[in-house]
FIDRENDREN-634865 format. One record per residue (C-alpha): residue number from 1; residue in three letters; x, z, y. Coordinates in nm, 4 decimals, always signed. Layout:
<nodes>
+------+------+----------+----------+----------+
: palo : tiro :        u :        w :        v :
+------+------+----------+----------+----------+
:  NUM :  ALA :        X :        Z :        Y :
...
+------+------+----------+----------+----------+
</nodes>
This chain:
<nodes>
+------+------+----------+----------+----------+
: palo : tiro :        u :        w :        v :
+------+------+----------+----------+----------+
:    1 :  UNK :  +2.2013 :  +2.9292 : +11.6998 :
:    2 :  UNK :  +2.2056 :  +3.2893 : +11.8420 :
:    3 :  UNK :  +2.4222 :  +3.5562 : +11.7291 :
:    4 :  UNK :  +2.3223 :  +3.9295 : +11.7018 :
:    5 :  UNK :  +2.4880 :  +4.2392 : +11.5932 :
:    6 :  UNK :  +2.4127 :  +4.6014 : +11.5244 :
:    7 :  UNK :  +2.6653 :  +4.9143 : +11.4432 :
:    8 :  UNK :  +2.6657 :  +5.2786 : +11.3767 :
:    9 :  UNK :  +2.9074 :  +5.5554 : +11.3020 :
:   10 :  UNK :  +2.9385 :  +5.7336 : +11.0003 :
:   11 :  UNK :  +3.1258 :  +6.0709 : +10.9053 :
:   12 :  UNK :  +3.2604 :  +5.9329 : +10.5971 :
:   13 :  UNK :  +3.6239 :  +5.7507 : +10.5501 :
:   14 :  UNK :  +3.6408 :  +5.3483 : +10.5065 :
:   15 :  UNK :  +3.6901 :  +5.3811 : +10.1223 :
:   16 :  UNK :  +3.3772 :  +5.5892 : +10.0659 :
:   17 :  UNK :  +3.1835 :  +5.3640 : +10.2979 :
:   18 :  UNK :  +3.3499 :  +5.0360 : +10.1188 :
:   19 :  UNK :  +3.1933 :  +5.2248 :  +9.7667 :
:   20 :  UNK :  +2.8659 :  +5.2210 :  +9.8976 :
:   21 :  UNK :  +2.8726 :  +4.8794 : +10.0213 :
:   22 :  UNK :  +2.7653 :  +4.6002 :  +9.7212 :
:   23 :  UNK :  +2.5355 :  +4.3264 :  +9.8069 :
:   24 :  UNK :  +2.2099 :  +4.4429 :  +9.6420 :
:   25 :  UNK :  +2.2289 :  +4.7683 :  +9.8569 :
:   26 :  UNK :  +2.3079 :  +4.5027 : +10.1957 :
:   27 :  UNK :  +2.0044 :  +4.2996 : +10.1249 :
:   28 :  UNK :  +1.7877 :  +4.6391 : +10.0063 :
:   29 :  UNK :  +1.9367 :  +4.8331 : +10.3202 :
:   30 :  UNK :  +1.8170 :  +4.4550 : +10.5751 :
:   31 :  UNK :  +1.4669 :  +4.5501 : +10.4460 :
:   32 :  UNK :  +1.2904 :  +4.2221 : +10.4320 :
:   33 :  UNK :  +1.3901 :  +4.1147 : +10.0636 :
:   34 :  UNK :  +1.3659 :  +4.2487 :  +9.7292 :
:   35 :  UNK :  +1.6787 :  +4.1524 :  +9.5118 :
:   36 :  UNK :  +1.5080 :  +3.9081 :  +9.2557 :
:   37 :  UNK :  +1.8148 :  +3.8231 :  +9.0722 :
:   38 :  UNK :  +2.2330 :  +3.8808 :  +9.1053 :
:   39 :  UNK :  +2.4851 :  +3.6668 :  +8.9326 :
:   40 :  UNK :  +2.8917 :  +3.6922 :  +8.9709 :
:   41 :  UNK :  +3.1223 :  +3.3512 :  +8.9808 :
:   42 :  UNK :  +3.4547 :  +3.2631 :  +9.0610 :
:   43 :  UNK :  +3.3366 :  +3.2850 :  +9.4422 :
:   44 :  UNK :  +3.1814 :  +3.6277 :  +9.5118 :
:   45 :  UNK :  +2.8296 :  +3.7381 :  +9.3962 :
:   46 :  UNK :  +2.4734 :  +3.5102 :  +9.4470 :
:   47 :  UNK :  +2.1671 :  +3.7134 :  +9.4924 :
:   48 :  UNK :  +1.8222 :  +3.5848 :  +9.4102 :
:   49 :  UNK :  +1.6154 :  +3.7343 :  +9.7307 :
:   50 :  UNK :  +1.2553 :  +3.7107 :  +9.7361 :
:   51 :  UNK :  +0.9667 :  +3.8272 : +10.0015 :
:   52 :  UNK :  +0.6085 :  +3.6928 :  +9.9321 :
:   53 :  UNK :  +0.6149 :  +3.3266 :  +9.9703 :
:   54 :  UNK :  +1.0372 :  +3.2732 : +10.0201 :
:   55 :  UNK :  +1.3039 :  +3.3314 :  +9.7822 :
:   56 :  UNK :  +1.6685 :  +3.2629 :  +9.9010 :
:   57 :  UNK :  +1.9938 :  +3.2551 :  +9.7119 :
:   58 :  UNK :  +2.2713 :  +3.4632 :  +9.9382 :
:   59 :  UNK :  +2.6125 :  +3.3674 :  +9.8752 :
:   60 :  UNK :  +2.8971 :  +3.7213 :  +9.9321 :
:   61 :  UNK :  +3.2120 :  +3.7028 :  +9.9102 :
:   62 :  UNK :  +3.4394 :  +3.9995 :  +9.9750 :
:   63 :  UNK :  +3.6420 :  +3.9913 : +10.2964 :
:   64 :  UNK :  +3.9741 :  +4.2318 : +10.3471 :
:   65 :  UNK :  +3.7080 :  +4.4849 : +10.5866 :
:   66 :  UNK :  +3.3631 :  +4.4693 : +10.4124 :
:   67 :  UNK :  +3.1344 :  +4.1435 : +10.3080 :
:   68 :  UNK :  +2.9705 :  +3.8543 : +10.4547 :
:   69 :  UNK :  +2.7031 :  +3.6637 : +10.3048 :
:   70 :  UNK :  +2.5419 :  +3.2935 : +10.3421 :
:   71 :  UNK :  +2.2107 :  +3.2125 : +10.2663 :
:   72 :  UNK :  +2.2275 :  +2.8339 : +10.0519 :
:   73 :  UNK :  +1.9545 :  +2.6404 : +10.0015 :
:   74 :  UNK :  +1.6231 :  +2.6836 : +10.1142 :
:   75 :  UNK :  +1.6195 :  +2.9666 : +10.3966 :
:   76 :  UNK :  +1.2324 :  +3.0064 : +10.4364 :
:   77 :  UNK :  +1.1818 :  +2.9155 : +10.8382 :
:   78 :  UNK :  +1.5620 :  +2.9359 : +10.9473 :
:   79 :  UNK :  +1.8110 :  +2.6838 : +10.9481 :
:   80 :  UNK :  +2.1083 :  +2.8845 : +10.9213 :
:   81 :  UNK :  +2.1716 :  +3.2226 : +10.8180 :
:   82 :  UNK :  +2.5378 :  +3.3959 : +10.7763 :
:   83 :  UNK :  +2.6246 :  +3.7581 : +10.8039 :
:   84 :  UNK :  +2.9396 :  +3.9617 : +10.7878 :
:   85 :  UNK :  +2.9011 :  +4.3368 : +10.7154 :
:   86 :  UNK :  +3.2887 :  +4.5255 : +10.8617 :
:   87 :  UNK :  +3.3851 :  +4.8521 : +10.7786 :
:   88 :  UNK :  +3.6405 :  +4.9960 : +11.0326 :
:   89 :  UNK :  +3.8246 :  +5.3209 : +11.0886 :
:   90 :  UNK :  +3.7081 :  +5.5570 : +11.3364 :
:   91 :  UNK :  +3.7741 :  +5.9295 : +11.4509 :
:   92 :  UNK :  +3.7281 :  +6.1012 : +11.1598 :
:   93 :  UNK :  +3.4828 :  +5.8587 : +10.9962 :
:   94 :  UNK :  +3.4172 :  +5.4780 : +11.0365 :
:   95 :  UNK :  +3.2278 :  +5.2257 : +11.2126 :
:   96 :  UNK :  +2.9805 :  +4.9654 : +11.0400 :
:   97 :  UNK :  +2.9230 :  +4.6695 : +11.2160 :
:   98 :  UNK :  +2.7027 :  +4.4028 : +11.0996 :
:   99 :  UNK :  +2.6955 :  +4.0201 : +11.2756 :
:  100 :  UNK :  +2.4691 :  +3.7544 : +11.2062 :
:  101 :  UNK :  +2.4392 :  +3.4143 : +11.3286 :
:  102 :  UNK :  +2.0696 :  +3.2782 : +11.2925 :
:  103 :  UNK :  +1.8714 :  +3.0083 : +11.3498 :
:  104 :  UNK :  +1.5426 :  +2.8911 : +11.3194 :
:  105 :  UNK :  +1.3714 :  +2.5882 : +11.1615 :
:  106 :  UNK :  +1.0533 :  +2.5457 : +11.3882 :
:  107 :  UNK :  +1.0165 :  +2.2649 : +11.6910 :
:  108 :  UNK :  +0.9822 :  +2.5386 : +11.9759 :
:  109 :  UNK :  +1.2356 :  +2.6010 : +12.2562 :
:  110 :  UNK :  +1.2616 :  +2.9598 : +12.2034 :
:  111 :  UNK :  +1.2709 :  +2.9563 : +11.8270 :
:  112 :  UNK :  +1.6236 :  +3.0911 : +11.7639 :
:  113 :  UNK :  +1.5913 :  +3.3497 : +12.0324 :
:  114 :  UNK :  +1.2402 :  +3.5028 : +11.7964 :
:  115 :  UNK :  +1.4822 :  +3.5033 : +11.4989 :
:  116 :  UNK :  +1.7805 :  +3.6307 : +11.6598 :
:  117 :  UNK :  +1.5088 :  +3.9007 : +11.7655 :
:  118 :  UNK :  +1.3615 :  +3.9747 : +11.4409 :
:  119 :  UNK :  +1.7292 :  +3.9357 : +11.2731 :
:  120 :  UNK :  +1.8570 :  +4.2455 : +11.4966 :
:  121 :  UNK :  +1.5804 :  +4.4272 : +11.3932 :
:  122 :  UNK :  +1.6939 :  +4.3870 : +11.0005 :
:  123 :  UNK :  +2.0762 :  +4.4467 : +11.0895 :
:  124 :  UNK :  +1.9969 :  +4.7609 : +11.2967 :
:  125 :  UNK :  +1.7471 :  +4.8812 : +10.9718 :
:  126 :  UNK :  +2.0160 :  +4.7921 : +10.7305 :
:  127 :  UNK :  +2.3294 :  +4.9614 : +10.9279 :
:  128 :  UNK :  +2.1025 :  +5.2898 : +10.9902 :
:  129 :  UNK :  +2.0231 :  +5.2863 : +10.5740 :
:  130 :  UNK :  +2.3727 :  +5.2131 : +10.5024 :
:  131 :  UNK :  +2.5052 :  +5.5031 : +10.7124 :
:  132 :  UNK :  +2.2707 :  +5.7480 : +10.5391 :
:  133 :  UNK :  +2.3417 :  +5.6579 : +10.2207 :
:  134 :  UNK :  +2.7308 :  +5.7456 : +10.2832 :
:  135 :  UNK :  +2.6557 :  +6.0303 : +10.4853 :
+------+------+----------+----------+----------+
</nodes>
């Protein structure tokens, strides 16, 4: 399992940014899925995400400084997927920082270091499209 992370600053207080923040817009903003489906329970919200071929149900669940989200189920090609999207104070504005943990699901030695790759591509996408949309 690898773990990757991406952040930007934004010119916009935590409780604007937390506003903007919902899980459609996180998986929208990652860029790789189209939100197929959303359903809230007693534990947080389950998307339905879908590319051509994959569909995945991601599990949020509010945390005290943003959201985090595991993928359940089928993942496509990775093993494991869990992310945690953190809003935090800064200057005059705040700070979002995205983590994920990844792995992948194929036999080859370097397998979680391709998804780890392609996964901090999507976080970087997503915390760029989050900080425009609050900006």
């Amino acid at each position: 399992m690898r773990e990757v992370e991406a952040s930007e600053f934004v010119l916009a207080r935590p409780p604007a940014v937390h506003r903007a923040l919902s899980p459609a817009a996180i998986v929208a903003a990652e860029g790789t899925f189209d939100v197929a489906g959303s359903r809230e329970d007693g534990d947080g919200t389950a998307i339905v995400a879908s590319a051509p071929g994959v569909t995945v149900l991601l599990r949020f669940e509010e945390r005290e400084t943003g959201l985090a989200y595991t993928a359940e189920g089928e993942v496509g090609p990775f093993d494991h997927l869990e992310t945690a999207v953190e809003v935090d104070p800064e200057r005059n504005g705040s700070r979002i920082t995205m983590r994920s943990t990844v792995s992948l699901n194929l036999p080859l030695p370097f397998a979680d270091r391709i998804a780890a790759w392609k996964r901090r591509g999507e976080l970087r996408r997503a915390v760029a499209e989050l900080a425009d949309s609050v900006a």
